[in-house]
TORTI-254722 format. One record per residue (C-alpha): x, y, z; residue number from 1. Coordinates in steps of 0.5 Angstrom, whole numbers, plus 500, padded with zeros to 3 digits. Layout:
N
{X X, Y Y, Z Z, i NUM}
...
This chain:
222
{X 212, Y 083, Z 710, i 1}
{X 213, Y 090, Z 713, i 2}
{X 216, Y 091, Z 720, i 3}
{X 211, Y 097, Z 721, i 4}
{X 204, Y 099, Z 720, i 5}
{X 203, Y 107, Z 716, i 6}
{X 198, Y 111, Z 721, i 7}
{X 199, Y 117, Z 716, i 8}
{X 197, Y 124, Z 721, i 9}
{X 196, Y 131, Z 719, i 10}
{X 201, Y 134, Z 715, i 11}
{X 202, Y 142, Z 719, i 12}
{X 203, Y 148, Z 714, i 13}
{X 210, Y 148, Z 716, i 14}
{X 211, Y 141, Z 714, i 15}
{X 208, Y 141, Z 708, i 16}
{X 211, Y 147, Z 705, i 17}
{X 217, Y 143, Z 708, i 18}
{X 216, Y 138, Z 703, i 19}
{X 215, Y 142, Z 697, i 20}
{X 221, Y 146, Z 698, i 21}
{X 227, Y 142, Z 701, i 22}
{X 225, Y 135, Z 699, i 23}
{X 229, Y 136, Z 693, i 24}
{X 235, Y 139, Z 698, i 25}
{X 235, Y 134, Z 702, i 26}
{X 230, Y 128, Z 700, i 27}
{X 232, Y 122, Z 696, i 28}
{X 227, Y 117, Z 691, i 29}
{X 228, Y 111, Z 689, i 30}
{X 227, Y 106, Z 684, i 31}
{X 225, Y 098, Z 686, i 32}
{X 232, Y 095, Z 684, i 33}
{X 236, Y 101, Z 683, i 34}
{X 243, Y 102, Z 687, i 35}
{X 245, Y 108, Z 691, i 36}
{X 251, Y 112, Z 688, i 37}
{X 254, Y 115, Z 696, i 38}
{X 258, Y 119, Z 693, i 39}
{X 253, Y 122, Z 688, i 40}
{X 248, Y 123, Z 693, i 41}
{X 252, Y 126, Z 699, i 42}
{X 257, Y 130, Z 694, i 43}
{X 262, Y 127, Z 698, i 44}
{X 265, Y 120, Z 700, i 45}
{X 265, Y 121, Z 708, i 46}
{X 263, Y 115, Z 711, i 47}
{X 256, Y 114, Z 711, i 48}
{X 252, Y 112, Z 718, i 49}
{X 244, Y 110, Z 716, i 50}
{X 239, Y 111, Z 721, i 51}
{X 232, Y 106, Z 720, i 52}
{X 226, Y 110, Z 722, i 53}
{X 228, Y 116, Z 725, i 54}
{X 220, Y 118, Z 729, i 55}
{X 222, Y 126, Z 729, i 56}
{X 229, Y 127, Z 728, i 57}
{X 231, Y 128, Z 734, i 58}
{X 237, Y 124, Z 734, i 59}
{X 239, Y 124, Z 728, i 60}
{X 240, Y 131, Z 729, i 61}
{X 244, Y 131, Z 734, i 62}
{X 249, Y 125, Z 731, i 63}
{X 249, Y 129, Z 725, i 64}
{X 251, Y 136, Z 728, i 65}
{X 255, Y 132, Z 732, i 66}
{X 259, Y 129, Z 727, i 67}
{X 260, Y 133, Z 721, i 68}
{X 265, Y 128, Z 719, i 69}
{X 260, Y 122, Z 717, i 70}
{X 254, Y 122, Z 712, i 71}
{X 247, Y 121, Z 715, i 72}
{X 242, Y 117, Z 711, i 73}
{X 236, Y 118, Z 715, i 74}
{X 229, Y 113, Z 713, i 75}
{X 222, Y 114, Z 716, i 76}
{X 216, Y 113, Z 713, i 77}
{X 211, Y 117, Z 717, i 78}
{X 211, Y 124, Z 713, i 79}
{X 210, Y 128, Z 719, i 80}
{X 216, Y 126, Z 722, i 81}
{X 220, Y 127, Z 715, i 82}
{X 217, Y 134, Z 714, i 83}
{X 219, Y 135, Z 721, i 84}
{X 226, Y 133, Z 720, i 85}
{X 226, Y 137, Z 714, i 86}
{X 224, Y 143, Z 718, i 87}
{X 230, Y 142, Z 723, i 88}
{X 235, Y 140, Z 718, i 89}
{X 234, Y 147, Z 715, i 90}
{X 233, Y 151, Z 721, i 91}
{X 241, Y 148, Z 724, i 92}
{X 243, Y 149, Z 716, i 93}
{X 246, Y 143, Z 716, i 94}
{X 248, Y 138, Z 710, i 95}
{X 250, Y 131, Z 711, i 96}
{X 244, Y 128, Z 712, i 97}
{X 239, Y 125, Z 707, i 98}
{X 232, Y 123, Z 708, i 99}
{X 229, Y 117, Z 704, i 100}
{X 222, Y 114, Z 705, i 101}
{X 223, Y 107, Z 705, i 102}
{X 221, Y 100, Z 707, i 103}
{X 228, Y 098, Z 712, i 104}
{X 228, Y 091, Z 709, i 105}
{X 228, Y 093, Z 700, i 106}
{X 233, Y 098, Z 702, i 107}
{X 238, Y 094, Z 705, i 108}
{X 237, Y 088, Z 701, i 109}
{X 236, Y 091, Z 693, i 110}
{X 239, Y 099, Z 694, i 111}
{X 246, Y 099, Z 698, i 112}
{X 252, Y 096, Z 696, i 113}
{X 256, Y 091, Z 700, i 114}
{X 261, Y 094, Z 705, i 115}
{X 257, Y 101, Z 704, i 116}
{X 256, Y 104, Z 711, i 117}
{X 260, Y 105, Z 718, i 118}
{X 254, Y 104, Z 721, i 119}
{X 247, Y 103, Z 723, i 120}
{X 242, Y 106, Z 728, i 121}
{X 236, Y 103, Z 730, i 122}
{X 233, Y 106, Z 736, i 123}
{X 225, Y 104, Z 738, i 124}
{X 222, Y 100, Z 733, i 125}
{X 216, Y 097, Z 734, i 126}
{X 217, Y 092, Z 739, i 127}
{X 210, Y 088, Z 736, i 128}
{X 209, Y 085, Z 743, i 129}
{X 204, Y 081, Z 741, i 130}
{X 206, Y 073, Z 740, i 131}
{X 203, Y 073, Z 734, i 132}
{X 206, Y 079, Z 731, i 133}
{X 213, Y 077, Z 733, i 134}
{X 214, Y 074, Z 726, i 135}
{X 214, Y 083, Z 724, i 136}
{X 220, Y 085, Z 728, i 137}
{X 225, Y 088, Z 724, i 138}
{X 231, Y 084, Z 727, i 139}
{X 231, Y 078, Z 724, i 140}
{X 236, Y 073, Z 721, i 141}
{X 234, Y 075, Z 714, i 142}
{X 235, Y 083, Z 717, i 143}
{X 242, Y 081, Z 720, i 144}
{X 245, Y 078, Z 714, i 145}
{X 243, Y 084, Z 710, i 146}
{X 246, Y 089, Z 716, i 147}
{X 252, Y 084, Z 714, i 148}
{X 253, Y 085, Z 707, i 149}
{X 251, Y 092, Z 707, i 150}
{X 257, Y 094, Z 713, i 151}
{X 264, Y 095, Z 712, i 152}
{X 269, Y 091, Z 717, i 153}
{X 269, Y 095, Z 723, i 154}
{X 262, Y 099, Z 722, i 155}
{X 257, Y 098, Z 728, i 156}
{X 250, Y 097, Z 729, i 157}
{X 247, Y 101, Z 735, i 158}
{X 240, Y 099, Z 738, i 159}
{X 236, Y 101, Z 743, i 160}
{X 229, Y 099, Z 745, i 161}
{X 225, Y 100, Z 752, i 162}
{X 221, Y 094, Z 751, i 163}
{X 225, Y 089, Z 755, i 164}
{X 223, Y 082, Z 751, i 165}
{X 224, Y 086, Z 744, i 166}
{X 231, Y 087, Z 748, i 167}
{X 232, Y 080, Z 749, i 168}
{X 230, Y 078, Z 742, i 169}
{X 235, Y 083, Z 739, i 170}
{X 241, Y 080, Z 743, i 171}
{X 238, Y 073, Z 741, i 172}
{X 238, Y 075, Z 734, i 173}
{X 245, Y 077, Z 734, i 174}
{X 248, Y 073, Z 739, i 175}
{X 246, Y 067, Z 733, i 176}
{X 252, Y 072, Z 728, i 177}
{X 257, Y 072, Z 733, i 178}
{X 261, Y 070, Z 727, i 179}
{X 259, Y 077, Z 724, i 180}
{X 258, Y 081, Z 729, i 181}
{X 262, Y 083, Z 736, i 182}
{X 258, Y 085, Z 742, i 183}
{X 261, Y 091, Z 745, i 184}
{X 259, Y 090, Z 751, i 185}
{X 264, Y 088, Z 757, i 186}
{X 258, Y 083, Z 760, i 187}
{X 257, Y 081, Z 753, i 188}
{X 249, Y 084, Z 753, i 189}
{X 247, Y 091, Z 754, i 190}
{X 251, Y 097, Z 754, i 191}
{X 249, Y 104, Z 758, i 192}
{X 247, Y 109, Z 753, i 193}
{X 253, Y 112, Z 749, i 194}
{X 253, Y 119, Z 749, i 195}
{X 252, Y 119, Z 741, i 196}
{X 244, Y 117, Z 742, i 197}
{X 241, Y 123, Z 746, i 198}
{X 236, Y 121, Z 752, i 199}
{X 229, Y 123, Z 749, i 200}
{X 223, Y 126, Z 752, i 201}
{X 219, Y 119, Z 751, i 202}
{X 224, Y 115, Z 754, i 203}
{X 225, Y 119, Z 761, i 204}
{X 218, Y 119, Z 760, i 205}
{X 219, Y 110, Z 760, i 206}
{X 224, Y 110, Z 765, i 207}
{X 218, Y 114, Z 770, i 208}
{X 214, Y 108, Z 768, i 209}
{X 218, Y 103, Z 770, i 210}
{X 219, Y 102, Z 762, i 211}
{X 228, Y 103, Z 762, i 212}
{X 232, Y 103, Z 754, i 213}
{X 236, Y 098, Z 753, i 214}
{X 242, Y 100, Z 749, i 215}
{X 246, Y 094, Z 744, i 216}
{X 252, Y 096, Z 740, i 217}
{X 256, Y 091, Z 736, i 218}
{X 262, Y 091, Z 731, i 219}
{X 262, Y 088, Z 724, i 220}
{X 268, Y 084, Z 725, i 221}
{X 273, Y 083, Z 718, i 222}
């Protein structure tokens, strides 16, 4: 079952031509069942930071920029967003960050191998706030063992939502793996936001709402 629904807009000329010309730079197909070599695709083997449906890019942009020293995995599945992502990556001319477009939950559990990432960024997924619909949430405890595999003793798991029942049922979710991951925060819950993740035009938007994020960070325990 997929945690997000396809809703395909209009690519722009720009994006297109981003597709056709830098996807082969800095795009990423795989295979059902095939493993990822990091070292192969990165062409170097810095730790490696992957962020689960990145929208537009923007924060990817800023942790790569900010972090030359790590390897970014970016995956999204709306082509807009990757063909903007595209676009930027070349405008800023950097070239640690990889783009796949993939399901979250087939890449975890078939490409990555154990311990192979320092991190992970999952920031505003569809919260699904309908009751019926919660069983589509990507963190769950199939998603959670997964994480756990795919993380290095140390690595961290950085989530933020502004849907505050989603919050919740993140810290509940991962509050059930204590024994895999350790909460950050010094109350045990949420975290104010780390600088890592820049404060975005929807959620100043949210915050005016009344609709505030909410920042969770954990560490794989050894």
């Amino acid at each position: 079952m997929r945690s997000f629904v396809l809703r395909e807009g209009r690519l722009t000329a720009a994006q297109a031509r981003a597709y056709q010309q830098l996807w082969p730079r800095y795009g990423c197909d795989w295979q059902p069942e095939q493993r990822l070599d990091m070292v192969a695709l990165f062409g170097n083997d810095r730790p490696v930071v992957l962020e689960i449906g990145f929208g537009n890019g923007e924060a990817l942009l800023h942790m790569a920029a900010s972090h030359p020293e790590r390897n970014y995995l970016g995956l999204e599945v709306h082509r807009p967003g990757v063909g903007h992502l595209l676009m930027e990556l070349e405008r800023a001319g950097l070239d640690n960050v990889r783009v796949m477009r993939e399901d979250a939950a087939a890449l975890l559990a078939h490409a990555l191998p154990p311990a192979s990432l320092a991190g992970v960024c999952l920031f505003f997924p569809d919260p699904w706030p309908k009751k019926r619909h919660h069983k589509r949430r990507i963190v769950q405890p199939a998603f959670i063992d997964d994480l756990a595999r795919v993380l290095a003793p140390g690595g961290f798991l950085h989530a933020a939502t502004d849907w505050a029942p989603y919050a919740d049922w993140m810290l509940e979710q991962l509050r059930a793996a204590a024994d895999r991951f350790e909460n950050l925060s010094p109350s045990g819950d949420f975290v104010a936001r780390p600088e890592e993740r820049p404060l975005t035009r929807f959620e100043r938007r949210g915050a005016r709402l009344g609709q505030p994020a909410r920042d969770l960070l954990l560490r794989r325990r050894a």
